[in-house]
N, C-alpha and C positions, 0 to 999 in steps of 0.2 A: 842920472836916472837909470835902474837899472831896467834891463831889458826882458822881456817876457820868460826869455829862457833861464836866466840867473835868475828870476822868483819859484821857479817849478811850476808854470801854469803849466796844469794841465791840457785847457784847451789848445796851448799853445804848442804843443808836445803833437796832440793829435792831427794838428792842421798840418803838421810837419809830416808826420807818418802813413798820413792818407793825403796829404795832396803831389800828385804826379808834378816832376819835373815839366812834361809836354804834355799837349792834347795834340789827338791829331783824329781827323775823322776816319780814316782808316791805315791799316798800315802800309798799304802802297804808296801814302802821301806822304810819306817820312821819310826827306831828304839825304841819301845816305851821305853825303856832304856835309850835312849839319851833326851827325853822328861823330862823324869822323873828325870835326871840327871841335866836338865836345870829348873827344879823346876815347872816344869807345869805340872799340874793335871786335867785342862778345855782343850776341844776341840770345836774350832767353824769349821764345816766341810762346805763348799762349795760343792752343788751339781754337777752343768753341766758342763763336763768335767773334773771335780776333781774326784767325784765317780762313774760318770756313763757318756755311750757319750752322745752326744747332739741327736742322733736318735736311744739311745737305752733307752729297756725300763726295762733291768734288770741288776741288781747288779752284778759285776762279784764276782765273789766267794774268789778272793784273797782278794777285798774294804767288803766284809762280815764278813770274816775270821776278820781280821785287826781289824775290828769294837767290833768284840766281844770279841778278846784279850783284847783289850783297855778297855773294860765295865772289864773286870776280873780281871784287876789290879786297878783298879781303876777311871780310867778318869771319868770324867763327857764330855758327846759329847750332843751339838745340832750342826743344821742344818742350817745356814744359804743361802737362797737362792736371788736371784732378777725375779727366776720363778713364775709361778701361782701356786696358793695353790694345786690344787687338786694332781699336780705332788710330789711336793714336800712332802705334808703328807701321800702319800702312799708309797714310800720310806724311808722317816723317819719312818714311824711303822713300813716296813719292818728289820730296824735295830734297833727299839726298842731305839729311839732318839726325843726329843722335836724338833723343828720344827719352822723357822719363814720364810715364802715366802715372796713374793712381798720385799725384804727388800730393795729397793735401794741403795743398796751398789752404789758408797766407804761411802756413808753417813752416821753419826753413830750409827743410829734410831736402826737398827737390829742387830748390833753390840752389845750397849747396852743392849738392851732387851736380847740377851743372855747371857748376863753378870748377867744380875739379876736374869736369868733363874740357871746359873752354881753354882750362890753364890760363887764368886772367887772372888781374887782380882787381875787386870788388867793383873801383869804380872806372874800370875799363866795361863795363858789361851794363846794358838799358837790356830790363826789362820791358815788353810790352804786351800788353794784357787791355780788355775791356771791361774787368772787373775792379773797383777801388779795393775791395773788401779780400780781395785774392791777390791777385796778382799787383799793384801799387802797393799794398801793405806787404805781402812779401817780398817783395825788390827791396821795397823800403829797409823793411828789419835786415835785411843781410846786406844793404850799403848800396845797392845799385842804382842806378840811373834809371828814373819807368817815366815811360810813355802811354797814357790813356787813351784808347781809341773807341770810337763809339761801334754798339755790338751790330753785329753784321742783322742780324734778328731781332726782333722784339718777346718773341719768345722764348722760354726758358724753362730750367727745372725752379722745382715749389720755392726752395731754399732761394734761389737767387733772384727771384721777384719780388722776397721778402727783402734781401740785403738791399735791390735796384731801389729801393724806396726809400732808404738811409740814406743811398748814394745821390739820388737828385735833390735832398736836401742837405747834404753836403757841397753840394758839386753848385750850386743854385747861382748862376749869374757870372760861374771861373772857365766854360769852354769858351 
């Protein structure tokens, strides 16, 4: 019997492309052990509502704490975001992290660029992000390992309240 992906289902294609390797409720919960275990040594970190809320303007101390484990063991971390530069690079230095804004994500412009930032190769590097439609699909398209975390907020801009509504009926019964 052939298998979903030798017929070209399409469904089957997309379950792949948007469904995150991990869930994890937030990224402080994400064992750098089990990382390390699955062979990744890069981090691509998602800011708004991955590390911080959307109307906050400082680091909570566990995503700092977290960040500087990971530097201690080894990780290589940047930052990728779809915010404006100036938020983003001031957070990034606050964790002592390179740094790529405006990336419009899922596209794999900023994706890449942190890849040649990390000097990794593809699937040395998890993604993580709390958007499926940004940050899962772009890990996805460019090879990476992503991790879904649930967003620090429930609030958001227009556009991604519109995607959060594909996403939970996507997502419906797999955290």
């Amino acid at each position: 019997m052939e298998s979903p992906e030798d017929t070209g289902d399409n469904r089957y294609k997309a379950k792949v492309m948007l469904g995150p390797d991990r869930f994890a409720p937030r990224l402080h919960d994400v064992p750098h052990e089990e990382l390390e275990a699955a062979g990744i040594r890069g981090l691509i970190i998602d800011l708004d509502n991955t590390l911080l809320g959307f109307r906050e303007t400082e680091l909570a101390r566990e995503h700092v704490d977290w960040v500087a484990r990971a530097h201690e063991r080894g990780f290589r971390i940047v930052m990728v975001s779809n915010n404006f530069s100036t938020r983003v690079n001031t957070l990034a230095a606050q964790l002592n992290v390179a740094c790529f804004p405006n990336a419009l994500k899922p596209l794999p412009f900023g994706f890449l660029r942190a890849k040649r930032c990390l000097q990794l190769r593809r699937r040395e590097i998890a993604v993580v992000g709390d958007q499926l439609f940004t940050d899962v699909l772009g890990g996805k398209l460019c090879g990476h390992y992503t991790i879904l975390t649930e967003p620090i907020e429930l609030k958001d801009f227009a556009i991604t309240r519109f995607f959060r509504f594909f996403e939970r009926l996507m997502l419906r019964g797999k955290r």
